[in-house]
C-alpha positions as CSV (number, residue, x, y, z in Angstrom):
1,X,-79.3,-71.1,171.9
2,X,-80.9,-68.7,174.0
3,X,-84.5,-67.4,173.9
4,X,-83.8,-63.9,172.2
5,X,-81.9,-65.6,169.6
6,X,-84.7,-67.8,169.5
7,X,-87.2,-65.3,169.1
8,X,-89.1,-66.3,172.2
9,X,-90.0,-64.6,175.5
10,X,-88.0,-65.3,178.9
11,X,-89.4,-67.5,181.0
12,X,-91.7,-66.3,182.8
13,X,-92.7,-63.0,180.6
14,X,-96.1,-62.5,179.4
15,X,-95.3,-61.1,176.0
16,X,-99.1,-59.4,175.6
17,X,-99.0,-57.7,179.2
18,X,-97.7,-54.1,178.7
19,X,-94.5,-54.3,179.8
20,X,-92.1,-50.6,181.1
21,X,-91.9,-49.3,177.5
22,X,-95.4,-49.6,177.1
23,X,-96.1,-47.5,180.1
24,X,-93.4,-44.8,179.4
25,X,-95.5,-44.8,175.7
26,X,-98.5,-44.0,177.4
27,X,-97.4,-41.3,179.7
28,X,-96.2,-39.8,176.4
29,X,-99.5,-40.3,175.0
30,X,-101.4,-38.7,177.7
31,X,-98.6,-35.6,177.3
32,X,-98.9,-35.3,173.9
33,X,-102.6,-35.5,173.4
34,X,-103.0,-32.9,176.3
35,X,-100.9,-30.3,174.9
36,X,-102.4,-30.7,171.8
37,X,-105.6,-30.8,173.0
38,X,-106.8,-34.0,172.2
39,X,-109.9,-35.9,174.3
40,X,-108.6,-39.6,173.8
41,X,-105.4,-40.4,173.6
42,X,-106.3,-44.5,173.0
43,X,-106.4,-46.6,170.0
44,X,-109.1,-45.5,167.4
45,X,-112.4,-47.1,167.7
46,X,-115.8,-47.5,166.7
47,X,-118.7,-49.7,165.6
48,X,-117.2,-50.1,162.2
49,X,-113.9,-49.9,162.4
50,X,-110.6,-49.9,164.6
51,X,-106.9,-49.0,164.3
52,X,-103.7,-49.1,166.5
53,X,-103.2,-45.6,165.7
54,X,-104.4,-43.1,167.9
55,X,-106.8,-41.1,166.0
56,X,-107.7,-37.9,168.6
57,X,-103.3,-37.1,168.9
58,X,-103.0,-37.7,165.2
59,X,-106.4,-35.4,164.2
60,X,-105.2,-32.7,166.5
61,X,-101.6,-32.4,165.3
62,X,-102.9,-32.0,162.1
63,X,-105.1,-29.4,163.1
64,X,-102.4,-27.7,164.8
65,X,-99.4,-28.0,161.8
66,X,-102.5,-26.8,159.3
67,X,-101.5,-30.1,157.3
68,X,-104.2,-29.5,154.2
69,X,-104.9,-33.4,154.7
70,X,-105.7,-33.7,158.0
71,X,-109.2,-34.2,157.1
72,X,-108.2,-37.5,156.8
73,X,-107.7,-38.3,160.7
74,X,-111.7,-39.2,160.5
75,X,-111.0,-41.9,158.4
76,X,-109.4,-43.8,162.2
77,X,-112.8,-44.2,163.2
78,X,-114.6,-44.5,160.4
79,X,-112.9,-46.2,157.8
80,X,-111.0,-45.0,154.7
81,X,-114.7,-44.5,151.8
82,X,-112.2,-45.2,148.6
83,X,-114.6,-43.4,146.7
84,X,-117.6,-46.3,147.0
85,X,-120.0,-45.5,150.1
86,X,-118.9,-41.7,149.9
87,X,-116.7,-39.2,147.8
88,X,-112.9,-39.4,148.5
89,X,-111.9,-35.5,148.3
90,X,-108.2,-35.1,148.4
91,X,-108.4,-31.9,146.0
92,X,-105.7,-30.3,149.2
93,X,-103.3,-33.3,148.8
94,X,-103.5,-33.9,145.5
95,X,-104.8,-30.7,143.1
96,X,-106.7,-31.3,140.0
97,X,-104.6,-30.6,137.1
98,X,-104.9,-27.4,135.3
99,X,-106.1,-27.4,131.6
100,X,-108.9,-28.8,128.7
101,X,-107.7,-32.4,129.7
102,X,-106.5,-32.9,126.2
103,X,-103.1,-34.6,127.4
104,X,-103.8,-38.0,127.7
105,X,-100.8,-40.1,127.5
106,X,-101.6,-43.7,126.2
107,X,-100.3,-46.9,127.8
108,X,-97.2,-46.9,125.7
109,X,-95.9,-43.1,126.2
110,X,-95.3,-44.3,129.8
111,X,-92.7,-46.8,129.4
112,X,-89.8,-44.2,128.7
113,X,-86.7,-43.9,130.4
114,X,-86.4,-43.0,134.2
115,X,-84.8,-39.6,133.0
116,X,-88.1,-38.5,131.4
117,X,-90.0,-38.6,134.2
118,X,-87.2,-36.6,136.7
119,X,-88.0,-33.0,137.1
């Protein structure tokens, strides 16, 4: 059995030292963000909270492709607020439905057939 097959590392491999991939990733990283225009190009973090993703590429691309929910990047450095410590407004994503709000549909009317829901 060798090591891949054994899931391990070979001998002699640090597996948390950045290895050629990594690098090539970051010289990406360091392109991207700059034509984008982005300040950091590293993980997301801050006092309160902290993400692999990197926050200042993904913030500016939204900026850049005019996505309606890239008010969201924030939420890297700061934390997703699920509607508790502050409002969740997603009106751009996710539109409030037009109407009195007189169609309800009980527990029951939502256990139909697949084809009911298809548009």
């Amino acid at each position: 059995m060798s090591w891949a097959s054994a899931g391990g590392h070979p001998p002699g491999v640090d597996p948390i030292s950045p290895g050629p991939a990594e690098k090539e990733r970051g010289v990406f990283r360091r392109m991207l963000g700059e034509a984008l225009g982005a300040n950091d190009v590293g993980p997301a973090r801050s006092a309160t909270c902290s993400a692999e993703l990197r926050g200042g590429p993904h913030a500016q691309r939204g900026l850049c492709a005019r996505d309606p929910g890239s008010h969201v990047a924030h939420w890297c450095w700061g934390g997703a607020p699920a509607g508790i410590a502050a409002d969740c407004i997603l009106d751009e994503l996710f539109p409030a439905a037009d109407g009195d709000g007189d169609e309800v549909l009980a527990r029951g009317d939502l256990a139909g057939p697949a084809e009911y829901f298809a548009k």
